[in-house]
C-alpha positions as CSV (number, residue, x, y, z in Angstrom):
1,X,74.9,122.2,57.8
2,X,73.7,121.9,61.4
3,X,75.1,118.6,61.7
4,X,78.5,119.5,60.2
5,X,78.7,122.3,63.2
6,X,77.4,120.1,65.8
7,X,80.5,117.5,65.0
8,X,82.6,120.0,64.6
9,X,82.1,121.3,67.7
10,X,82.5,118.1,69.4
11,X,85.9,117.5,68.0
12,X,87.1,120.6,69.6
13,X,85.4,119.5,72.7
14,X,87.2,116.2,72.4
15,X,90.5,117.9,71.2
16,X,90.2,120.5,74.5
17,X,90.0,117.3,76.6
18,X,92.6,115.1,75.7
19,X,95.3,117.7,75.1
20,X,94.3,119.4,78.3
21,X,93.8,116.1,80.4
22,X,97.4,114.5,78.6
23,X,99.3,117.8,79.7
24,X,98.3,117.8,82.6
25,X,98.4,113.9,83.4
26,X,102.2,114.6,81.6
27,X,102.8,117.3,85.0
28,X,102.9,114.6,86.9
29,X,106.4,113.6,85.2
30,X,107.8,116.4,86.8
31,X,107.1,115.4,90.2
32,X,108.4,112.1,89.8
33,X,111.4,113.6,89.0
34,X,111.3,115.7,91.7
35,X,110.7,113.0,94.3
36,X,113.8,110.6,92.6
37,X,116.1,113.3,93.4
38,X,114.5,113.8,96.6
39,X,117.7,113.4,98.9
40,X,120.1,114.8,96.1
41,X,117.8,118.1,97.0
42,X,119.9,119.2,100.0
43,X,123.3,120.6,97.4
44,X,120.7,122.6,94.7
45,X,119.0,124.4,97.9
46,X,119.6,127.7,95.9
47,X,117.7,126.4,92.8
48,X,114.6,124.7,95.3
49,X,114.1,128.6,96.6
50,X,113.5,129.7,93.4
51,X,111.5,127.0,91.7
52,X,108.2,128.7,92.4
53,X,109.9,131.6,90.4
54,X,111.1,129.9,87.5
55,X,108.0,127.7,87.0
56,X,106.1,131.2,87.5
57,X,108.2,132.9,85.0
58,X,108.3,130.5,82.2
59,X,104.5,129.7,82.5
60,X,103.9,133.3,82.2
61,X,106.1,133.8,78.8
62,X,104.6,130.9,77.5
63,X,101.6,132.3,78.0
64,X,102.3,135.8,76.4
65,X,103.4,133.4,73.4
66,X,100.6,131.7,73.3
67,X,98.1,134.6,73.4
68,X,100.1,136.2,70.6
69,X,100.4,133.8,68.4
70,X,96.2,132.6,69.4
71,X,95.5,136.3,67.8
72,X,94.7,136.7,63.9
73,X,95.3,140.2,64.6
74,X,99.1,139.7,66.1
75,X,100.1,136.7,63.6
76,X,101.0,139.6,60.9
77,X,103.6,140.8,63.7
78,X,106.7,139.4,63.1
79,X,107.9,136.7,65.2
80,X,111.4,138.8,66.0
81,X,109.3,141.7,67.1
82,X,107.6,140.2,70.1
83,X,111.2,138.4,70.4
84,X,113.0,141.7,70.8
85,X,109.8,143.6,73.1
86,X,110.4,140.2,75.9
87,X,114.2,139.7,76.0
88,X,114.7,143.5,78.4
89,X,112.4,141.8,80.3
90,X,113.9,138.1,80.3
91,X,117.0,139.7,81.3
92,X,115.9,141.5,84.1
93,X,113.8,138.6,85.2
94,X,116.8,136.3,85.3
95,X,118.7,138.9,87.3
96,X,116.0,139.2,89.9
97,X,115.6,135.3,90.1
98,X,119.2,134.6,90.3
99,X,119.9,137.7,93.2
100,X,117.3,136.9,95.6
101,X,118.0,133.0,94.8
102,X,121.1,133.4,95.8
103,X,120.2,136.3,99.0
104,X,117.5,133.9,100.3
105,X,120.2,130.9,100.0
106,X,123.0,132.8,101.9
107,X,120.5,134.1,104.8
108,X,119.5,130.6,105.6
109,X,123.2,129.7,105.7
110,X,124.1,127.8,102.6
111,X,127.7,128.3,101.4
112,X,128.1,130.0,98.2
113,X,131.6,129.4,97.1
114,X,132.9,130.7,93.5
115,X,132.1,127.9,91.8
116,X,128.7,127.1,92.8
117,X,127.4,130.4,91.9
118,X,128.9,130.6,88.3
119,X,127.3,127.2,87.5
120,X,124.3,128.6,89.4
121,X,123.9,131.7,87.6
122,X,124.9,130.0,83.7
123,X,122.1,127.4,84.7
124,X,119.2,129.4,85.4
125,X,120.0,131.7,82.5
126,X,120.3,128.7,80.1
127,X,117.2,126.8,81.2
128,X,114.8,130.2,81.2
129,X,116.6,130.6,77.5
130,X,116.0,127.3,76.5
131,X,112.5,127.1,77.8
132,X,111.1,130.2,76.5
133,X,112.6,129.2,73.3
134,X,111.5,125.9,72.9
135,X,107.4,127.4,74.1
136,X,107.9,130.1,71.1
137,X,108.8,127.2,68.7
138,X,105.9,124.8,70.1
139,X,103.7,127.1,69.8
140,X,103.9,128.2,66.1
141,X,104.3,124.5,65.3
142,X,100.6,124.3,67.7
143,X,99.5,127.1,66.3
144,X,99.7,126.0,62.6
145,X,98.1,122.5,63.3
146,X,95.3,124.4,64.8
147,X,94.7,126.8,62.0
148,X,94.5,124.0,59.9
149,X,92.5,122.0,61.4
150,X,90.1,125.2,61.9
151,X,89.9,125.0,65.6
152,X,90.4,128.3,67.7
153,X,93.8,128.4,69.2
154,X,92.9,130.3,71.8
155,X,90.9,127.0,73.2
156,X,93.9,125.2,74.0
157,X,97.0,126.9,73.1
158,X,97.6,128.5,76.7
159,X,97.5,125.4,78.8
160,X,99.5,122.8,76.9
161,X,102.4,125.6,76.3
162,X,101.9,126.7,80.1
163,X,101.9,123.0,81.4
164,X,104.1,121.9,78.9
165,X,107.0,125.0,80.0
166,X,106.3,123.9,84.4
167,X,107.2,120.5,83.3
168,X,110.5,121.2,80.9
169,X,111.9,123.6,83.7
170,X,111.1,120.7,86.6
171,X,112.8,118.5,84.2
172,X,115.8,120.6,83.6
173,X,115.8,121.0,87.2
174,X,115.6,117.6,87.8
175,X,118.8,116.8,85.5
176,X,120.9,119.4,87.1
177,X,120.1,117.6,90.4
178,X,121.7,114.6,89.5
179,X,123.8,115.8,87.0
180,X,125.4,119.6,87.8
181,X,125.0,120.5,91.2
């Protein structure tokens, strides 16, 4: 019996490691990006002021997914509850993001024409959206491996789904770089 806990406990040892260490070896994809599209930065100014925000953001729903999702208490909640309790808050969020985004940009003198801040504006909504969305989904898929394999979620469900949202928003910012803005 002893031995059956002592390797069990080093497979979540082992498990903690490499899915911590490959996130957060995987952050460093984001970056890359970042530094391709170094001289393309200049025309998303607007979206480089609010990065901090949006990485901050995301990290922080993933996290609240995580955590509820890590909880045998919370599992019986449905999914569509904790759905409708974060999108008043998503909302305002995005709102807040995309007003002093676009408040800082004009104040250091970048020209917000029509165009620019319609693309703006649908592009940060979309990518919170689709972000938050794809942690919720990665999650209960993480989640259920976990339980199955009997190894406490709450171990390492918080910083892949954190890391893993920081480096899906850099990426999306990334492609709107080269390809929107």
């Amino acid at each position: 019996m002893r031995e059956l806990a002592k390797k069990h406990k080093l497979y979540a040892i082992l498990f903690v490691v490499l899915s911590v260490g490959i996130a957060s070896s995987i952050s460093l994809v984001g970056g890359l990006g970042i530094e391709i599209v170094g001289d393309k930065l200049l025309p998303i100014v607007p979206l480089v002021i609010i990065l901090p925000a949006l990485n901050s953001l995301v990290g922080d729903y993933a996290t609240l997914i995580a955590a509820h999702a890590g909880n045998p208490s919370e599992r019986n909640r449905t999914k569509m509850e904790l759905v409708r309790a974060m999108l008043p808050s998503i909302g305002v969020n995005c709102l807040f993001i995309i007003g002093m985004g676009l408040l800082l940009a004009g104040r250091r003198g970048y020209e917000l024409d029509g165009g620019f801040v319609v693309t703006y504006c649908l592009f940060v909504v979309l990518a919170i959206v689709t972000v938050i969305t794809a942690m919720f989904f990665l999650t209960i898929l993480l989640d259920k491996i976990l339980e199955a394999r009997k190894l406490n979620p709450d171990d390492v469900l918080i910083p892949i789904v954190t890391t893993l949202s920081d480096i899906l928003m850099l990426g999306l910012i990334a492609l709107a770089a080269v390809y929107v803005f």
